[in-house]
DRENDO-228576 format. One record per residue (C-alpha): x, y, z negated. Coordinates in Angstrom, 1 decimal, decimal comma. Each point is the difference from the previous one (the first is absolute). Example, Ala and Ser with C-alpha at 12.3 -4.5 7.8 and 13.67 -1.06 7.14 Angstrom:
       px       py       pz
     12,3     -4,5     -7,8
      1,4      3,4      0,7
***
This chain:
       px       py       pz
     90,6     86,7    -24,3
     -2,3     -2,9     -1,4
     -0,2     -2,7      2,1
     -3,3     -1,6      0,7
     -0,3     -3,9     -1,3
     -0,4     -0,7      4,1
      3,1      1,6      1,0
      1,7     -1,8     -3,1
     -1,3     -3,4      0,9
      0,8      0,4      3,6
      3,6      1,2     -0,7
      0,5     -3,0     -2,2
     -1,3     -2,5      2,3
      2,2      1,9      2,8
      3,0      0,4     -2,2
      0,0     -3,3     -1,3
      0,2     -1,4      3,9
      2,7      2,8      1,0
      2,0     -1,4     -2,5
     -0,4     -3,4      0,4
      1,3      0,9      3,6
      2,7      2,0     -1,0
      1,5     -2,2     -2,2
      0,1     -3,1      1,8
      3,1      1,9      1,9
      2,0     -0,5     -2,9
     -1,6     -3,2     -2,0
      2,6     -2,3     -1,7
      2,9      3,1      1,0
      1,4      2,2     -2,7
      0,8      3,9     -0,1
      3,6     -0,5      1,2
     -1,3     -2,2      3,0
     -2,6      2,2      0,9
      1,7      3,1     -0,1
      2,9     -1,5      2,0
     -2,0     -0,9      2,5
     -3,5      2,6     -0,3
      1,8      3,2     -2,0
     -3,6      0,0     -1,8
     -3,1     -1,4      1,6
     -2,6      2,6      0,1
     -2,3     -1,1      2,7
     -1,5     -3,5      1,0
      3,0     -1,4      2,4
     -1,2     -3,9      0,2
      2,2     -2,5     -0,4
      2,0     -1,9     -2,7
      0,7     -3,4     -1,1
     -3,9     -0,8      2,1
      1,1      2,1      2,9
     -3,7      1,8     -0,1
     -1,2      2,1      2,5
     -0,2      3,7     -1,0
     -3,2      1,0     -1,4
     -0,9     -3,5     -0,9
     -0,6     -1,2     -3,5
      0,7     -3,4     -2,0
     -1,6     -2,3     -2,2
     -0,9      2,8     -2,6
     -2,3      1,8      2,2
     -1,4     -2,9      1,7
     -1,2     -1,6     -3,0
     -0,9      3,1     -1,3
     -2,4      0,4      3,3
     -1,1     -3,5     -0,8
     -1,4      0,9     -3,0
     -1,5      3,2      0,6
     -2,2     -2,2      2,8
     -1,0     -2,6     -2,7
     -1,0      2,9     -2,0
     -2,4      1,5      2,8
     -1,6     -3,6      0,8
     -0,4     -1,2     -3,7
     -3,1      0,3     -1,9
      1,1     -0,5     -3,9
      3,5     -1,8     -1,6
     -0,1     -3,5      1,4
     -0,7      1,7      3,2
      2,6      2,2      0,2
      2,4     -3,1     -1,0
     -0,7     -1,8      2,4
      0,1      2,0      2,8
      3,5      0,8     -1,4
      1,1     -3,3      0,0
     -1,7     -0,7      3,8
      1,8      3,3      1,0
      3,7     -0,7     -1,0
     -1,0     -3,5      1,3
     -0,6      0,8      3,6
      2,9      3,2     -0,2
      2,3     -2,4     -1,0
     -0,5     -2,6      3,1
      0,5      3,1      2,5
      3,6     -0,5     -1,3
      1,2      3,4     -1,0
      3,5      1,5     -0,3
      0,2     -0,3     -3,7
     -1,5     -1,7     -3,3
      0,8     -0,5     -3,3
      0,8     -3,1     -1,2
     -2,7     -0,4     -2,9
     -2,4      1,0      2,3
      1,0     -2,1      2,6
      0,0     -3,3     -2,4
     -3,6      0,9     -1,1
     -1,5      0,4      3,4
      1,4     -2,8      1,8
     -0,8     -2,3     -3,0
     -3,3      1,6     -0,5
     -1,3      0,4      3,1
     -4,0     -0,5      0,8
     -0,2     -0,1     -4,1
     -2,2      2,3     -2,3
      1,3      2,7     -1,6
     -0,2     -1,8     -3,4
      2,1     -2,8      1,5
      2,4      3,0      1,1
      0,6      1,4     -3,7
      0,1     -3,4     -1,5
      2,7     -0,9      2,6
      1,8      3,0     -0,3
      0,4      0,1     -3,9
      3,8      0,1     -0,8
      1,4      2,1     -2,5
      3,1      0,9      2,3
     -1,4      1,0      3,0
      1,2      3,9     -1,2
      0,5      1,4      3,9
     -1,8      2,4      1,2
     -2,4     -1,0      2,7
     -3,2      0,5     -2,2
      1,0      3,1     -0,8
      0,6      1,1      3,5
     -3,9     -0,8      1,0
     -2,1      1,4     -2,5
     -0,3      3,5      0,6
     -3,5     -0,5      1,6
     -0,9     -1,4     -3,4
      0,6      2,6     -1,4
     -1,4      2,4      2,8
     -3,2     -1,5      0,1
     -1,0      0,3     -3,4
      0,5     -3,7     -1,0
      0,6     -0,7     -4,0
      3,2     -0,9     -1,5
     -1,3     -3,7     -0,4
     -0,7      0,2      3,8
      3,5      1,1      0,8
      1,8     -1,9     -1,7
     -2,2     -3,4      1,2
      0,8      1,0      3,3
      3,6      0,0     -0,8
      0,0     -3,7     -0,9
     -0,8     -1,3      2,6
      3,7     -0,2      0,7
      1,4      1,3     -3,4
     -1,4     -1,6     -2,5
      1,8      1,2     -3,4
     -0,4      3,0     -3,0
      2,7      2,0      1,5
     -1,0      0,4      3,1
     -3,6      0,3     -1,2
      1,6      2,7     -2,4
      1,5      2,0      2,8
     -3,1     -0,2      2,2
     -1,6      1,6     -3,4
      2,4      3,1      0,0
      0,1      0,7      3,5
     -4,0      0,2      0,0
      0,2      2,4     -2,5
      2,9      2,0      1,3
     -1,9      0,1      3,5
     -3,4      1,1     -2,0
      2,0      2,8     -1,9
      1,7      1,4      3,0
     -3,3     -0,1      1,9
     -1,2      2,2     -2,7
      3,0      2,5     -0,3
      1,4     -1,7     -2,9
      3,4     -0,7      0,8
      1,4      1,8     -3,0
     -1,7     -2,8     -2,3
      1,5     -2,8      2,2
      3,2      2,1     -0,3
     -0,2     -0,2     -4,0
     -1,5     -3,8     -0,1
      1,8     -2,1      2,8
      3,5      2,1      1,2
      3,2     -2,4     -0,1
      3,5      0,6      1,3
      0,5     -1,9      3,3
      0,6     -3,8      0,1
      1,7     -2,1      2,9
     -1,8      0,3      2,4
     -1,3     -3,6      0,4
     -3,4     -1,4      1,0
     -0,8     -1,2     -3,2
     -3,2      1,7     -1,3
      0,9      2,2     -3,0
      3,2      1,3      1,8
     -2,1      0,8      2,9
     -2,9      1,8     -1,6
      2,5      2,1     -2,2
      2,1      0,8      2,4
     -3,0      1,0      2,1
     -1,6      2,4     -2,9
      3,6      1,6     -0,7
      0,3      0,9      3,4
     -3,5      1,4      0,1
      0,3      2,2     -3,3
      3,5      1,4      0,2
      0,0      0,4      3,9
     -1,0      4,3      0,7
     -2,4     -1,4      3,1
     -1,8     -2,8      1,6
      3,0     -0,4      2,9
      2,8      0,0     -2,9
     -1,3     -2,8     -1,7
     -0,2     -2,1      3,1
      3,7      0,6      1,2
      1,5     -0,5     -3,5
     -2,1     -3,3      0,1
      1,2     -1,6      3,7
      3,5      1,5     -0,5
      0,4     -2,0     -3,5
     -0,3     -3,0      2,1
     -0,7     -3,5     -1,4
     -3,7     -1,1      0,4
     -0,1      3,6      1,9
     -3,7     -0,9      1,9
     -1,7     -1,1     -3,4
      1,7      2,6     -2,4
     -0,9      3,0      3,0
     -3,7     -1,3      0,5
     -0,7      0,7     -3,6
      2,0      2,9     -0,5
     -2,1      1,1      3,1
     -3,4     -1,1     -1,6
      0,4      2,3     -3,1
      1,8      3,3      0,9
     -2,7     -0,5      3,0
     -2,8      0,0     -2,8
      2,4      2,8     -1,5
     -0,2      2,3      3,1
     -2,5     -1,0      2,5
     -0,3     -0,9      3,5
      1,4      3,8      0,9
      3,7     -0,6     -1,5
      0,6     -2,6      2,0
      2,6      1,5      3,0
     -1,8     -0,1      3,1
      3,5     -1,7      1,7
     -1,1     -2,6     -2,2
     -3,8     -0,6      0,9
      1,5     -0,2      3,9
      2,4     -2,7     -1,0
     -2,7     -2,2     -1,1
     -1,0     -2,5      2,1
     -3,6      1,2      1,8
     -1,9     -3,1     -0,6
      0,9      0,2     -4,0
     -0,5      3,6      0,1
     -3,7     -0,8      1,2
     -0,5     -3,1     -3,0
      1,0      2,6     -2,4
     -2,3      2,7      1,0
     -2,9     -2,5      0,0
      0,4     -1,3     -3,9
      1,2      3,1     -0,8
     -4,0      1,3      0,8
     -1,1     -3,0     -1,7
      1,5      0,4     -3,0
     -0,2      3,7     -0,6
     -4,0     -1,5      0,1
      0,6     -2,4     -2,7
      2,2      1,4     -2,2
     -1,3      1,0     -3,7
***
């Protein structure tokens, strides 16, 4: 049955948070580890290396919330930035359970700093990990440009790789939104890398999963059980089978497992962008 571009953008939003939560069970383990001590994670368990409380997410959603809310307030680019900036600003002071370390350099140096202050700051050709990646599927969501995207992305990682990958996941996102999967099959399928948390390993990893996975749940549990930078890999696996299959593939076991108070955020941005979409 055709999915609706609502029930797409809501299941990728959802997905992308179920298996950001998932996966932070087995982060940093690998498939011997977990399946010593899981069998095979298929539900959201909590735990792991940040001991997490089931339901709960980690960095990857919470700066992903973070920027869906600087989306909502802004009123053009600079905006937008800003708001970014001020958002992972005061989200990192409440201390939470987990953050990269790019990201963590940027804001503690950068803090109370415009956004152009941010990207010059954050301009370093090696900073390859993943945690702009991880954040911008409201960019993508809402409409916003490729230029827009990948600005927002360097306000921690500031480099031509990462604003590369930022490029292809946009476009994989768009396509799949659309019901193209079979041209992002043909254009962007690799074999899987190590699972590590640098950015082209993690957004190739995530697509592979997403193509040559049979459903929306598949993809996810091949993702979390691989291990490695499990959270990060999961959440975009999640993000693009969820723009694959909608909203209505995701298990319902799942949806309960999600922490209430995310569930609601998610519901809320998903409304707003199925509005701004185009």
């Amino acid at each position: 049955m055709q999915k609706s571009m609502s029930n797409r953008i809501k299941g990728a939003l959802y997905a992308f948070a179920i298996g950001d939560a998932m996966g932070a069970t087995t982060e940093f383990m690998y498939p011997p580890a977990i399946r010593k001590k899981y069998g095979e994670v298929k539900d959201i368990l909590g735990g792991g290396w940040l001991n997490i409380e089931k339901g709960q997410v980690t960095d990857d959603t919470q700066m992903t919330l973070a920027v869906c809310d600087a989306i909502e307030r802004s009123d053009g680019v600079l905006s937008l930035l800003n708001n970014c900036c001020d958002n992972f600003t005061k989200w990192f002071e409440q201390h939470p359970i987990d953050v990269g370390n790019c990201c963590k350099k940027v804001i503690t140096s950068c803090k109370g700093k415009t956004n152009d202050q941010w990207i010059r700051y954050s301009n370093n050709p090696i900073s390859l990990g993943n945690g702009s990646l991880m954040r911008s599927l409201p960019m993508v969501l809402s409409g916003q440009s490729d230029e827009i995207t990948r600005l927002q992305g360097r306000l921690t990682h500031g480099n031509s790789v990462c604003d590369n990958e930022l490029t292809i996941y946009r476009h994989v996102i768009r396509m799949c939104l659309r019901g193209n999967e079979k041209s992002v099959e043909e254009l962007f399928l690799k074999p899987i890398m190590e699972p590590y948390g640098h950015v082209t390993n993690t957004l190739y990893n995530a697509i592979h999963w997403a193509i040559k996975c049979d459903s929306l749940e598949a993809a996810i549990m091949c993702a979390v059980n691989m291990g490695g930078d499990a959270d990060t890999i999961a959440a975009v696996t999640g993000s693009i089978v969820g723009s694959i299959y909608g909203y209505d593939a995701i298990p319902q076991r799942w949806i309960d497992q999600l922490n209430p108070g995310i569930k609601k955020e998610l519901d809320h941005y998903a409304k707003l962008f199925i509005k701004m979409y185009k």
